[in-house]
Residue frames relative to the residue before (quaternion, step in Angstrom):
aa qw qx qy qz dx dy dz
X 1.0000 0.0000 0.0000 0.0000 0.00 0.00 0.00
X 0.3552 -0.7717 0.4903 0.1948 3.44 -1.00 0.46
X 0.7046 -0.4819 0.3259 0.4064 3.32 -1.10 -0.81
X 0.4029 -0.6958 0.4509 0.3875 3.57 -0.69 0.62
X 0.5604 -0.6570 0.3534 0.3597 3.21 -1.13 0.30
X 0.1755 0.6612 -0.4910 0.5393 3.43 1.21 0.54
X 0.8209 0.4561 -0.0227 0.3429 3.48 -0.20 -1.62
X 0.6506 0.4878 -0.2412 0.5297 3.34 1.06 -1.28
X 0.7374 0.4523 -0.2753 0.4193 3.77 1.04 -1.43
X 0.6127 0.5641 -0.3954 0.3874 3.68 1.28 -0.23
X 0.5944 0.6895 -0.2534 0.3274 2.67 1.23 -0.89
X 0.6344 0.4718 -0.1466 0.5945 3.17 0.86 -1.91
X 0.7119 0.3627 -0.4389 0.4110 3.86 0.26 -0.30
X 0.7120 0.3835 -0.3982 0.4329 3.73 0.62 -0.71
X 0.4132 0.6048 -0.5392 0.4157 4.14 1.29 0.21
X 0.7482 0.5174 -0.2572 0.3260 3.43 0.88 -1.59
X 0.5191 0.6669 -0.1831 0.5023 3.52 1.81 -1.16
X 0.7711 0.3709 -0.2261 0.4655 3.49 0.87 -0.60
X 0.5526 0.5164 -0.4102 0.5096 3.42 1.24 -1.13
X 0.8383 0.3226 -0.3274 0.2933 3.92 0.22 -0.92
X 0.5576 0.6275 -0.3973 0.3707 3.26 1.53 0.40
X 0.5379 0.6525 -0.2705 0.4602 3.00 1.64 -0.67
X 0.6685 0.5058 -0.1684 0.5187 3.49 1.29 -1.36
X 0.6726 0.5368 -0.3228 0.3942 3.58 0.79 -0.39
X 0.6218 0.5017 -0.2086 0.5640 3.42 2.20 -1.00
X 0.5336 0.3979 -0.4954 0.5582 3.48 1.00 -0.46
X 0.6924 0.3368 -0.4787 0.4219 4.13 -0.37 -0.92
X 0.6262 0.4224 -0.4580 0.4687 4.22 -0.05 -0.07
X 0.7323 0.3341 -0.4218 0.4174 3.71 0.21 -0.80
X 0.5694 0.5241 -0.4819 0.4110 3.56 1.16 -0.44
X 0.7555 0.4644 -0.1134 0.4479 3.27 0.33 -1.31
X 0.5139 0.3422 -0.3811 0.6882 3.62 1.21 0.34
X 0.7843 0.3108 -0.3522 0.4053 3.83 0.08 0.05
X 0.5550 0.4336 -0.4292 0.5654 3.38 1.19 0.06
X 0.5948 0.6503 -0.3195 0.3482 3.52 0.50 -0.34
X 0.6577 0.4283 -0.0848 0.6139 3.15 1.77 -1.59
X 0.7228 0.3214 -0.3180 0.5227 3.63 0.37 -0.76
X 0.6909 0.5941 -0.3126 0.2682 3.35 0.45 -1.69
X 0.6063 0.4566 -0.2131 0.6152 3.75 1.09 -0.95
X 0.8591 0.2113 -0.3562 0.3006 3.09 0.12 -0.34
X 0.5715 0.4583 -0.3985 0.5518 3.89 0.82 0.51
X 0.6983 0.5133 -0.4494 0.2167 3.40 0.79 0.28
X 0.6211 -0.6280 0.3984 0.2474 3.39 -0.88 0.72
X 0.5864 0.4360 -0.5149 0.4482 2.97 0.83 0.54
X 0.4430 -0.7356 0.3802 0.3436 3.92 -0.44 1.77
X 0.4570 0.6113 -0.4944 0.4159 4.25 1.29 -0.45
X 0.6400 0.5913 -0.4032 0.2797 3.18 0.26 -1.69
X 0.7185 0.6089 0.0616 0.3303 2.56 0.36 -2.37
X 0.6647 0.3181 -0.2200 0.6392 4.07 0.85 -0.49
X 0.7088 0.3129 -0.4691 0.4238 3.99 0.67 -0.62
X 0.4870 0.5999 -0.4400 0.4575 4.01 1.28 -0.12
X 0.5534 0.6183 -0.3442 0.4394 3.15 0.70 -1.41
X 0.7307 0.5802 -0.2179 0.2864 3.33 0.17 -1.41
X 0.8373 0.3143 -0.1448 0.4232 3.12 0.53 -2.11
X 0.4705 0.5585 -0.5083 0.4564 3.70 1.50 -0.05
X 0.7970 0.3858 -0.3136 0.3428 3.76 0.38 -0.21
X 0.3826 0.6357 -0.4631 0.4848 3.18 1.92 -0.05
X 0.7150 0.4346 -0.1908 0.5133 3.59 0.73 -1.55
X 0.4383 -0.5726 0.6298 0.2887 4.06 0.74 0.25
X 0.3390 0.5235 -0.6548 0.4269 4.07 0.37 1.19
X 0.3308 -0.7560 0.5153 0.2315 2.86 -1.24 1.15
X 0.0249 0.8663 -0.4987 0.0130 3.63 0.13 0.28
X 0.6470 0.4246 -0.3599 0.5212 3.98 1.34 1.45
């Protein structure tokens, strides 16, 4: 016997619920590491000094 369709549609919704939770954490860790690295190796001395900064606001060591 299988699943009822009750069952089958939770089911298939809590796959879809997870896949976009998963995707939402991969785009932040990206976009939180470009944020952290990216800013801070760029050559532009703004960029750089407001990165500079908020890593020591947050106690990152970043020397």
């Amino acid at each position: 016997m299988g699943m009822s369709l009750n069952e089958d549609s939770k089911a298939g919704a809590w796959a879809r619920t997870h896949s976009q939770h998963l995707s939402a954490g991969l785009i932040a860790v990206l976009l939180g590491s470009f944020l952290l690295l990216g800013t801070g190796f760029a050559h532009s001395d703004l960029l750089h000094d407001a990165a500079h900064d908020v890593r020591h606001g947050f106690t990152f060591p970043c020397h």
